[in-house]
C-alpha positions in Angstrom: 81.3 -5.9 11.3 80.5 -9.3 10.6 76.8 -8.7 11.2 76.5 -6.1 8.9 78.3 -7.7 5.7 75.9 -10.7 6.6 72.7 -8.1 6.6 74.4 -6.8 3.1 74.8 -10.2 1.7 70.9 -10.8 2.8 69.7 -7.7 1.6 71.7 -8.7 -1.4 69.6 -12.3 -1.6 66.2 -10.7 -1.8 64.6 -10.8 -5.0 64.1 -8.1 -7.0 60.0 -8.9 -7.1 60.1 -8.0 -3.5 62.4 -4.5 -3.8 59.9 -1.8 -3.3 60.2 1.0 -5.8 60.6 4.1 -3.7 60.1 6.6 -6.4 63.0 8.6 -5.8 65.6 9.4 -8.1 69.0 7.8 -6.5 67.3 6.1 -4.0 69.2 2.7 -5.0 72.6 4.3 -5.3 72.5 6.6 -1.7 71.2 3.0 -0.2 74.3 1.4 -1.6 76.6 4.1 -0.6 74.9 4.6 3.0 75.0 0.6 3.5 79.3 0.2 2.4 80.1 3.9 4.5 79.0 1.6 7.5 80.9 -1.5 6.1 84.2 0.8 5.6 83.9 2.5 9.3 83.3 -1.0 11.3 86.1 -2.8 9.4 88.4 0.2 9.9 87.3 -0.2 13.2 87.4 -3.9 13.9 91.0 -3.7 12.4 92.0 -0.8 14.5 91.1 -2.4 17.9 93.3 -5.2 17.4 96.5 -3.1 18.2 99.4 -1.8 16.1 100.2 -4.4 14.5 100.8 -2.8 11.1 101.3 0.9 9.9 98.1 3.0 9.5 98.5 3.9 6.4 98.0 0.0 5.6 95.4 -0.3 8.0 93.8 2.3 5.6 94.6 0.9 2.6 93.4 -2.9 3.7 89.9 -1.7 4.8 89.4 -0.1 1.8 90.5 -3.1 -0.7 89.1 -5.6 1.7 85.4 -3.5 1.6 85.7 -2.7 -2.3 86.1 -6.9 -2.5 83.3 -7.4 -0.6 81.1 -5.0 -2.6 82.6 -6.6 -6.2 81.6 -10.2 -4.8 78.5 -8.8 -3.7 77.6 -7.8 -6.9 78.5 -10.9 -8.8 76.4 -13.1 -6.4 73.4 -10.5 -7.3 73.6 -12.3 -10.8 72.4 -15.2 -9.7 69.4 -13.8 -7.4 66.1 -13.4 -9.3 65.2 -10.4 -10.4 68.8 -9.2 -9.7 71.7 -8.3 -11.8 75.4 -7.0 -11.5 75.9 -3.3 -12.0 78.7 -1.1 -12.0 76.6 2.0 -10.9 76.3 0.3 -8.1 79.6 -1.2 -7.2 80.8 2.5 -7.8 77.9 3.8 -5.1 79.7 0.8 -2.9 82.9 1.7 -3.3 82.4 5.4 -2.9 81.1 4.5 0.5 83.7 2.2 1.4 86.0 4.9 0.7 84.2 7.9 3.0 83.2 5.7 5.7 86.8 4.9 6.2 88.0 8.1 5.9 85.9 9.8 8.4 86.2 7.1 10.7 90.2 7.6 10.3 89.7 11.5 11.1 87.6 10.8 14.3 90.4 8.2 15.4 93.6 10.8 14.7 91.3 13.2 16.3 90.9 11.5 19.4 94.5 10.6 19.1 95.6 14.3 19.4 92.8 15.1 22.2 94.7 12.2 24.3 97.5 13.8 24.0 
């Protein structure tokens, strides 16, 4: 989990001289939403495997405001990258993804809850 908000935060670095313009529509925003869903499913995760130390409803709700930070402070720092700037289309792609990746990692863990038992 750490690894990947590290990649974000240097894909986040790059300036936006050296962003290659796909051409397709959305491209940007499913990139944003594809790179949080995996930031929402390993910290889900990464909290999960530490036992149950907490309800999971919290477990739930922590991922996701701990993600949707990480995205917000994300965006601010692009501000000050060249070439870069903070946008809320963006943060909403993020946070979208946050949300999703959590969620289906929380069905595939009550899933194999139920399978265990």
């Amino acid at each position: 989990m750490i690894i990947w908000a590290a990649m974000i935060s240097y894909t986040s670095s790059v300036s936006g001289d050296n962003i290659p313009d796909l051409g397709v529509i959305g491209a940007d925003k499913f990139a944003h939403f594809s790179e949080y869903l995996v930031l929402g499913i390993l910290l889900i995760r990464a909290i999960l495997s530490q036992g149950p130390k907490i309800s999971l409803s919290w477990v739930v709700i922590l991922s996701i405001i701990i993600s949707v930070l990480y995205a917000a402070i994300d965006e601010w720092h692009q501000v000050f990258v060249p070439g870069r700037l903070a946008s809320i289309f963006d943060f909403a792609a993020d946070s979208v993804g946050v949300v999703v990746g959590t969620l289906l990692y929380l069905r595939r863990y009550l899933g194999a809850k139920d399978k265990a038992v």
